[in-house]
C-alpha positions as CSV (number, residue, x, y, z in Angstrom):
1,X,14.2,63.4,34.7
2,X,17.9,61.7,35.1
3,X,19.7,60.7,32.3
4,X,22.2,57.6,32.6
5,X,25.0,56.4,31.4
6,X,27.1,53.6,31.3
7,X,30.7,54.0,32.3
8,X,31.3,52.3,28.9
9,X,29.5,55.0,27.1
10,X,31.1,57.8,29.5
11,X,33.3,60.6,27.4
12,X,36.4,61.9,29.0
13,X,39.1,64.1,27.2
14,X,41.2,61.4,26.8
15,X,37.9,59.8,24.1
16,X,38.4,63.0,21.8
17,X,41.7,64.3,22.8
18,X,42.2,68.5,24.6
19,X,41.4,72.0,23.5
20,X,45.2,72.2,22.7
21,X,45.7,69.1,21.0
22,X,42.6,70.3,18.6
23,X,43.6,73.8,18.2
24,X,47.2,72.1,17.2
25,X,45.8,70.0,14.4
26,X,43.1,72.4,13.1
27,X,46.6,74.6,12.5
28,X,48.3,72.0,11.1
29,X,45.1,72.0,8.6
30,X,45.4,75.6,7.9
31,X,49.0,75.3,7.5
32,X,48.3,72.4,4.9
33,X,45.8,73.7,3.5
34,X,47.9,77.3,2.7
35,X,50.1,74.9,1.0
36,X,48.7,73.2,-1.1
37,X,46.7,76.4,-1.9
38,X,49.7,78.0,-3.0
39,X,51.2,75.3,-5.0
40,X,48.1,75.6,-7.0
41,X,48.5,79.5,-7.4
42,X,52.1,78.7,-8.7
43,X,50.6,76.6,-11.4
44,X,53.6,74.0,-10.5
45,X,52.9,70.7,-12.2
46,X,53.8,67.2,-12.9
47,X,53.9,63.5,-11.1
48,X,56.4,65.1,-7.9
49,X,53.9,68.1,-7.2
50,X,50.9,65.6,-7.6
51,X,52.0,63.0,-4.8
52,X,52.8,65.8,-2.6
53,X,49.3,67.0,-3.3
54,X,48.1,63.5,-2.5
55,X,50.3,63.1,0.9
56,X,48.8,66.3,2.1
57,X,45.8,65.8,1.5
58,X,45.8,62.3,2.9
59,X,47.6,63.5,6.1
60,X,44.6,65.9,6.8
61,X,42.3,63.0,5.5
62,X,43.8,61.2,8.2
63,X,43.8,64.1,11.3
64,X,40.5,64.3,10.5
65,X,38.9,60.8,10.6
66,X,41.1,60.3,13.8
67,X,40.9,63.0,15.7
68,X,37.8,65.5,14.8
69,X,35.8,62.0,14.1
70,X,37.5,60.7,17.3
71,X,38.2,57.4,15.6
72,X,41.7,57.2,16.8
73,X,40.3,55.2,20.1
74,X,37.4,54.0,18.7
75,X,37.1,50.2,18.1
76,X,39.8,48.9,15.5
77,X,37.0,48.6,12.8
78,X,36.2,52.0,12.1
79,X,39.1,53.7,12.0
80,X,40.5,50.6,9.6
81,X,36.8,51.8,7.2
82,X,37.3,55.1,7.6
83,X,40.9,55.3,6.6
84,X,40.5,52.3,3.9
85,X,37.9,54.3,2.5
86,X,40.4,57.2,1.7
87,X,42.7,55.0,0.8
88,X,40.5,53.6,-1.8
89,X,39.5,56.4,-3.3
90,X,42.9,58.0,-3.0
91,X,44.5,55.0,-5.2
92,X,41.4,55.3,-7.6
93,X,42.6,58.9,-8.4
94,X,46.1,58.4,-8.3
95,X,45.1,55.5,-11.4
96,X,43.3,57.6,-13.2
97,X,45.8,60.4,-13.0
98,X,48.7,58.1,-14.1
99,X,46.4,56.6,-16.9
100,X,45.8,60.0,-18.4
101,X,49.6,60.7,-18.2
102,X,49.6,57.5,-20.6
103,X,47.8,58.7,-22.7
């Protein structure tokens, strides 16, 4: 039995990127990751600490929807969900955090 496909549904490495390019960003994960980790472990606190928190985590929020997702050639609208979905929910903790600061 043959199995077809169209060349618009064809994958190259150019869809989802090299071996390189993801053993590069899974890095830059762990590297993040190990960060954030120790800023934690240093019990370091206040507004400064918790938007470098967010930033990192948003960057890997980010490297991830684009790349291991392979959204970052995918049609406009998914990428645009994907990452205004973080974004969302992002800005819905960064509220509540500043609320509680307020309080």
């Amino acid at each position: 039995m043959q199995t077809h496909q169209s060349s618009a549904h064809a994958l190259s490495h150019s869809d989802h990127g090299t071996p390189l390019r993801a053993t590069v960003i899974w890095a830059v994960l762990i590297a993040a990751t190990i960060v954030t980790w120790s800023v934690g472990e240093s019990g370091t606190t206040g507004p400064a600490i918790v938007g470098l928190l967010f930033s990192i985590a948003f960057g890997k929020g980010a490297l991830i929807i684009l790349d291991y997702m392979a959204l970052r050639r995918a049609p406009l609208m998914w990428p645009l969900l994907a990452l205004g979905w973080m974004t969302l929910v992002c800005a819905l903790i960064g509220i509540a955090y500043w609320k509680g600061l307020a309080a």
